[in-house]
C-alpha positions as CSV (number, residue, x, y, z in Angstrom):
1,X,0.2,0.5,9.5
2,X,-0.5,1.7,6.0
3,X,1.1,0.2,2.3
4,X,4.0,2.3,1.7
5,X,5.9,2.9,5.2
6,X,8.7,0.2,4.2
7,X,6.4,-2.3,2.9
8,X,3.2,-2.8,0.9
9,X,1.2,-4.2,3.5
10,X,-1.9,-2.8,5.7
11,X,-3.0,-3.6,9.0
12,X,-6.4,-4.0,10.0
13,X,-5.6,-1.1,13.0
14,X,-7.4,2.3,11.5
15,X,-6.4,5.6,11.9
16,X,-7.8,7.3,15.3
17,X,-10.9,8.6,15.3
18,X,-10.9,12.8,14.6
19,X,-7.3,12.6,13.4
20,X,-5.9,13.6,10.3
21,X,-3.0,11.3,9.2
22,X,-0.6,12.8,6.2
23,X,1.7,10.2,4.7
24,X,4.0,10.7,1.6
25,X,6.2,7.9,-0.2
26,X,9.2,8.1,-2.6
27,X,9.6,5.5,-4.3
28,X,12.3,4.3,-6.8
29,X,11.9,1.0,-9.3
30,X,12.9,-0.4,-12.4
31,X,10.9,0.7,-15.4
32,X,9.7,-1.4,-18.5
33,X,12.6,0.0,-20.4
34,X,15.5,-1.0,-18.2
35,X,15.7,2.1,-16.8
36,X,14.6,3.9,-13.4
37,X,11.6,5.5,-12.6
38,X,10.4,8.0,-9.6
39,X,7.2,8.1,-8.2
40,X,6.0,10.5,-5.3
41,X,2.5,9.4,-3.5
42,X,1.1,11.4,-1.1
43,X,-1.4,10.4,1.1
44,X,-4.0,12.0,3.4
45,X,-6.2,9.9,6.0
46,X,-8.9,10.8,7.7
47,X,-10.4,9.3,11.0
48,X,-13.8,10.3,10.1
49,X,-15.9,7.5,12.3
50,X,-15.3,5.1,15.3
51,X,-13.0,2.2,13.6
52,X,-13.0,3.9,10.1
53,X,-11.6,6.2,8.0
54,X,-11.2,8.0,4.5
55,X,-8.0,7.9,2.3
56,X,-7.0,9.9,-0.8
57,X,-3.7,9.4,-2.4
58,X,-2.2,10.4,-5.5
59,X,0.4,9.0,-7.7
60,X,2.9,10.9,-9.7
61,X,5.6,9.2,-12.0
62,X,8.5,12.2,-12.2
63,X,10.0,10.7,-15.0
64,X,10.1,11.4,-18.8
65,X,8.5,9.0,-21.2
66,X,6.0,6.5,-20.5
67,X,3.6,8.4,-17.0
68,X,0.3,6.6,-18.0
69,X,-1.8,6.9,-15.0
70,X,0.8,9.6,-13.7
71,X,-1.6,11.7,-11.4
72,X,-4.3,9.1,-11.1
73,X,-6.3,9.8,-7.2
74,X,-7.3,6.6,-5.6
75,X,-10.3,7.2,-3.1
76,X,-10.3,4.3,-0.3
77,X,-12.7,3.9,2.8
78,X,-11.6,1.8,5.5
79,X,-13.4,-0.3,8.2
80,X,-12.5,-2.3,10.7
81,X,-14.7,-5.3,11.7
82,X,-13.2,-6.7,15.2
83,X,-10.6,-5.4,17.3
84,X,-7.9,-8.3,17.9
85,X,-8.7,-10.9,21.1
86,X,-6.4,-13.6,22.5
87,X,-8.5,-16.1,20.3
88,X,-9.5,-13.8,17.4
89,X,-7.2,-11.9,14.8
90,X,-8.3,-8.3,14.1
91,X,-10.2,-7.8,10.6
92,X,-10.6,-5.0,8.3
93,X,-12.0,-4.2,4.5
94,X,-11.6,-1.5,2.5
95,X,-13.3,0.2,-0.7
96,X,-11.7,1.9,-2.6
97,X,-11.9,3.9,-6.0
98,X,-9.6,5.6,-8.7
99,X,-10.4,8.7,-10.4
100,X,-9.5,9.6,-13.9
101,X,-7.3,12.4,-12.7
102,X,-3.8,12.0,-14.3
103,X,-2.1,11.5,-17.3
104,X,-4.4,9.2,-20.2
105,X,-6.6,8.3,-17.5
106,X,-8.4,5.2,-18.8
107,X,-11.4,5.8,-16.7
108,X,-12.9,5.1,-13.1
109,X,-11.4,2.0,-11.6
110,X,-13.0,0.1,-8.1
111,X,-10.9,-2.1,-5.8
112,X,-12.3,-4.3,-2.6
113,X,-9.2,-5.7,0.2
114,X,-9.5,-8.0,3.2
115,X,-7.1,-7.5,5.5
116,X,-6.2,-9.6,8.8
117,X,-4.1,-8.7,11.5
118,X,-3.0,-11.5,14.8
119,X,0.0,-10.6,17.2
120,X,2.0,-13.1,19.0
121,X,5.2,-12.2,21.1
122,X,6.9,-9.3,19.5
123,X,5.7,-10.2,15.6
124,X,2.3,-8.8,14.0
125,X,1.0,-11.2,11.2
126,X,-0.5,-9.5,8.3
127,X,-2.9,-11.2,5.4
128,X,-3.9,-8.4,2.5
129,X,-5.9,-10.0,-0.3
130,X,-7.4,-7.7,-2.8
131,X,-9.4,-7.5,-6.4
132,X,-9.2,-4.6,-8.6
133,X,-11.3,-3.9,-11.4
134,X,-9.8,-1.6,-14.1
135,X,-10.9,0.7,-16.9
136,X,-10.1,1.4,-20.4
137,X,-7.4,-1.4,-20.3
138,X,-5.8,-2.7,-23.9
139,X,-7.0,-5.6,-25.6
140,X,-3.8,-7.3,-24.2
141,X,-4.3,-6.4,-20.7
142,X,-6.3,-7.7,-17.6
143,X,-9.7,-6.1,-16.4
144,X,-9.6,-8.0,-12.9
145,X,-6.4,-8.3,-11.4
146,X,-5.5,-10.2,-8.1
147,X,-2.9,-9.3,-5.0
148,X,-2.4,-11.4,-2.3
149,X,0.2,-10.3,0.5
150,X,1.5,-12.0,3.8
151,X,3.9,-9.9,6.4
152,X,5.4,-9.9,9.6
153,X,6.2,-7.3,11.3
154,X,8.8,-7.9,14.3
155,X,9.3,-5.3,17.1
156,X,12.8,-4.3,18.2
157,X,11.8,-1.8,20.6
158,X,9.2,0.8,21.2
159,X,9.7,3.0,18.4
160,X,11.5,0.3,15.8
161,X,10.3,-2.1,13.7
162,X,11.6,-4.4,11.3
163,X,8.9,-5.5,8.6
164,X,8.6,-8.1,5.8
165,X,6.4,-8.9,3.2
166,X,5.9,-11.5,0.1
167,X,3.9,-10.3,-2.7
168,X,2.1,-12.2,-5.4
169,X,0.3,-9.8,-8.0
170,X,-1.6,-11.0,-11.5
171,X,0.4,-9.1,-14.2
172,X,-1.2,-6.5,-16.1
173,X,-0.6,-8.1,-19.7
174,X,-3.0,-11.3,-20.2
175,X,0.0,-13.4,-21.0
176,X,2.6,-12.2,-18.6
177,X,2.6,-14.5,-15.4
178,X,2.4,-13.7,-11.7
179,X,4.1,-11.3,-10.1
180,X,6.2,-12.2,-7.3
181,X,8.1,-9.6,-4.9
182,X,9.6,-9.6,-1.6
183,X,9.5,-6.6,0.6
184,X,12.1,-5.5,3.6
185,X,12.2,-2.7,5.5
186,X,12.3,-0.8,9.1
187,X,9.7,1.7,10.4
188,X,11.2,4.3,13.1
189,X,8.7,6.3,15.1
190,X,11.1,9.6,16.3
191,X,7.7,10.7,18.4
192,X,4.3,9.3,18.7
193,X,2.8,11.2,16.1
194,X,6.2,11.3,13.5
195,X,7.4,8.4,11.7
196,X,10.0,7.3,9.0
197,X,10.0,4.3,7.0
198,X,13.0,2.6,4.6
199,X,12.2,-0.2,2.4
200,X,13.8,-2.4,-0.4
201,X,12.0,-5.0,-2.6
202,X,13.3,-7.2,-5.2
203,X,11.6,-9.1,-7.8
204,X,11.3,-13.0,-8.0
205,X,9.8,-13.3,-11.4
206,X,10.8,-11.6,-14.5
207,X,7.5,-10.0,-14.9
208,X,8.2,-8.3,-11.9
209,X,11.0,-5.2,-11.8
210,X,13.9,-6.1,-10.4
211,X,14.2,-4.3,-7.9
212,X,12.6,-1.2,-5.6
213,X,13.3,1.2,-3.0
214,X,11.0,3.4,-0.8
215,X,11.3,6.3,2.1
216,X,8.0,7.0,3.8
217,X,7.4,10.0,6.1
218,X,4.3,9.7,7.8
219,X,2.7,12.5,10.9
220,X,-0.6,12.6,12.4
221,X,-2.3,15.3,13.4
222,X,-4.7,14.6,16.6
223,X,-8.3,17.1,16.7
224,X,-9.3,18.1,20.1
């Protein structure tokens, strides 16, 4: 399951090997300036090894105004480390890297995530923990910056799901505190290779913005 298809969280389950995975996400949030900005990210992944895989996204603001970043490509390898046992959660990392693409691109950025995954019943646990390392930031703002994530995921059926997530982020500005969102949402698979996704979030600290709202479409496409 990949961040953006209702909620932010990732599970340690990669894409299958020789497929090609296309993934795009609108999303709608406050802005800064009380406001409402647009953002559009598509994604590509692809299942280049045995329990791995490439990922290249980009992120567009479609607003007017303030699109620092707007355009930015984010370059992620996956890998995952175990498959799950009855004893033993599944495990993943990932490596990732942004590229001064977009809009007053500060510069190359590098990021490093942990993700485990553990089923029991009909619910998938999720842990994401991740460190980013940013570029060209303002005297004001933070160079490392920390996200930890927990979700559940609970199946209604085959092709539903109904997924939750709590978010705590460090906040860009040095003296802003900790960002803290909670995610909501429902993944639909119409066929095995064709998904939708609706999600909500809303803010729990005043650094964070108030409020957010996502539709993911997501198809893969399988090579002989």
């Amino acid at each position: 399951m990949s961040p953006g298809m209702a909620t932010g969280m990732e599970n340690a389950v990669p894409v299958l090997f020789r497929s090609f995975q296309f993934q795009g996400v609108l999303r709608v949030e406050e802005s800064d300036r009380g406001g409402q900005v647009y953002r559009l990210e598509p994604e590509l992944r692809w299942g280049l090894i045995q329990h791995g895989f490439l990922s290249l996204r980009v992120s567009f603001a479609l607003e007017e105004g303030n699109r620092r970043r707007s355009g930015n490509a984010m370059l992620q390898g996956f890998y995952n480390l175990n498959r799950e046992t009855s004893n033993l959660p599944a495990t993943a990392i990932v490596i990732g890297t942004t590229l001064p693409t977009g809009i007053e691109a500060p510069g190359i950025g590098g990021l490093a995530r942990g993700i485990v995954s553990k089923t029991v019943g009909r619910i998938q646990f999720n842990l994401n923990a991740e460190l980013a390392k940013l570029t060209g930031v303002a005297d004001d703002e933070r160079q490392l910056r920390y996200t930890f994530g927990i979700g559940a995921d609970y199946r209604i059926d085959r092709p539903n799901l109904l997924r939750s997530a709590l978010f705590v982020e460090q906040a860009e500005k040095r003296l802003e505190e900790p960002q803290w969102r909670l995610q909501l949402g429902v993944f639909h698979a119409i066929t095995g290779a064709i998904a939708l996704a609706i999600g909500a979030e809303a803010g729990l600290t005043p650094s964070a913005p108030a409020y957010q709202f996502t539709i993911g479409y997501q198809q893969t496409f399988q090579l002989q």
